[in-house]
C-alpha positions in Angstrom: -37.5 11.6 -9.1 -40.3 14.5 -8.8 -41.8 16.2 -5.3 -44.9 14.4 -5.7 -43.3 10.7 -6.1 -40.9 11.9 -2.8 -44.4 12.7 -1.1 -46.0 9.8 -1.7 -43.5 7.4 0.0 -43.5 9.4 2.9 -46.6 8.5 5.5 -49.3 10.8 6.1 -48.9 10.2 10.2 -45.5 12.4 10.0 -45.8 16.2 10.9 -45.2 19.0 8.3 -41.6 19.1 10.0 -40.6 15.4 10.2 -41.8 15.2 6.7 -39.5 18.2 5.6 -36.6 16.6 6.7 -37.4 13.2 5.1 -38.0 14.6 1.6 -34.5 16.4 1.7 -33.3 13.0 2.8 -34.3 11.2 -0.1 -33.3 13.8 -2.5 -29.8 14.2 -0.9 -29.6 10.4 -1.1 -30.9 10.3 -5.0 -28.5 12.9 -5.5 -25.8 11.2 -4.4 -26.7 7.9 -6.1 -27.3 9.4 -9.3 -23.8 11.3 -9.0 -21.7 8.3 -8.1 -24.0 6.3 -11.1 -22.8 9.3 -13.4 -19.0 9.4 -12.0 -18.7 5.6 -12.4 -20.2 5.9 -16.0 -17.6 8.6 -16.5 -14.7 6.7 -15.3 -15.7 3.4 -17.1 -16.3 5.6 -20.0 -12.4 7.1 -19.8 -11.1 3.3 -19.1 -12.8 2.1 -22.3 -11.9 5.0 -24.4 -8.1 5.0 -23.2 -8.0 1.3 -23.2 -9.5 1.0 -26.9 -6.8 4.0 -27.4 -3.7 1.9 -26.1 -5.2 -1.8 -28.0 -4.8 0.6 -31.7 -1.4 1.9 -30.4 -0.2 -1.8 -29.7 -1.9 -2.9 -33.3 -0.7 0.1 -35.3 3.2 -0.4 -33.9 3.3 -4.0 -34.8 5.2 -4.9 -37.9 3.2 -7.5 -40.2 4.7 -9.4 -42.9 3.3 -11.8 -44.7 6.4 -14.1 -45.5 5.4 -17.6 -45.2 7.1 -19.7 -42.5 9.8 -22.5 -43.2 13.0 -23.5 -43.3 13.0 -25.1 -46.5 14.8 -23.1 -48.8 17.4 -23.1 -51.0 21.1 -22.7 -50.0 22.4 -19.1 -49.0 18.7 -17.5 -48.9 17.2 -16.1 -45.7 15.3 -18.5 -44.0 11.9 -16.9 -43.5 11.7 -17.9 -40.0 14.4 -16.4 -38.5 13.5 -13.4 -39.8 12.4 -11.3 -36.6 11.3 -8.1 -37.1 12.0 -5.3 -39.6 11.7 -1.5 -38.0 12.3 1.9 -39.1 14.1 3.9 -35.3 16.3 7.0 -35.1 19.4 5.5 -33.8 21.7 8.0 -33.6 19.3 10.8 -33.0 19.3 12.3 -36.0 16.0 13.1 -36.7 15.9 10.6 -39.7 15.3 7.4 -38.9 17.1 3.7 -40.1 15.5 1.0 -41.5 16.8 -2.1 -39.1 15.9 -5.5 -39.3 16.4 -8.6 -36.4 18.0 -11.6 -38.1 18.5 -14.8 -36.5 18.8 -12.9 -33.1 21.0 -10.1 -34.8 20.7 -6.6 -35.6 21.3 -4.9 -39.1 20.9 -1.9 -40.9 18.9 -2.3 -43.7 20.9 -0.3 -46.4 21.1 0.1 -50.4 24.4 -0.8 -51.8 26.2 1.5 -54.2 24.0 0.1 -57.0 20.8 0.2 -55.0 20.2 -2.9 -54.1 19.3 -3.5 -50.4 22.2 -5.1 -48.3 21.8 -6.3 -44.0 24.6 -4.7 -42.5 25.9 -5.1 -39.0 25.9 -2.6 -36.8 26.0 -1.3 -32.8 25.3 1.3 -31.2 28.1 3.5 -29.1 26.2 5.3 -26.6 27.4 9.1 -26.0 29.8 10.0 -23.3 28.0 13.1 -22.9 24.5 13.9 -22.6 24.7 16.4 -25.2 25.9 14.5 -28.1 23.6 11.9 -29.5 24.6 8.5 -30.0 27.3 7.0 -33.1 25.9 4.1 -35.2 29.0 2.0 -35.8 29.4 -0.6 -38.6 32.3 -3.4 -38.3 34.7 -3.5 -41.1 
């Protein structure tokens, strides 16, 4: 808001003195209203912007398939829907990360056999006694 606006709100009966004091009033309080307008735009602005940041995160680490769901299939195949989720995580640490997939409530490694065909294997995890060494992947004989 300009000086001239400011001076036409305040009456003409106020001394030079009283008026003084009321146009650094109403600037103080324009000040303060257009600060708290631009630090709730700023903050809204964040929320969005961190919020649109964390709704990609959560869409980016989910794992689509696109396997049709039943339970109609022939005998000794996977049955589509209790297949759970297929990830790639570093289990023991490594750096290099295992392909795992959730079966039927059950975790396996998703592995090539010697001929290079993929195979669900077992497997657990044996946490390290010390906090130095990383973690063993163990698979049941």
């Amino acid at each position: 808001m300009e000086d001239y606006e400011i001076e036409e709100m305040i009456p003409k009966s106020m001394t030079g003195e009283e008026r003084r004091e009321l146009k650094l009033s109403i600037k103080r309080k324009i000040r303060r209203k257009s600060l708290g307008a631009f630090a709730t735009g700023t903050v809204v602005g964040l929320g969005v912007t961190f919020m649109g940041m964390g709704i990609f995160e959560i869409l980016d680490s989910k794992n689509y398939t696109n396997i049709r769901k039943t339970d109609n299939v022939e005998e000794g195949f996977v049955i589509p829907s209790k297949l759970e989720e297929i990830s790639v995580k570093n289990l023991d640490l490594t750096g290099k990360p295992e392909t795992t997939l959730r079966y039927d409530g059950k975790d396996f490694l998703w592995k090539l056999d010697k001929d290079g065909r993929p195979i669900g294997v077992p497997y657990e995890i044996e946490p390290s006694k010390y906090t130095y060494t990383p973690p063993k992947i163990i698979i049941p004989k």
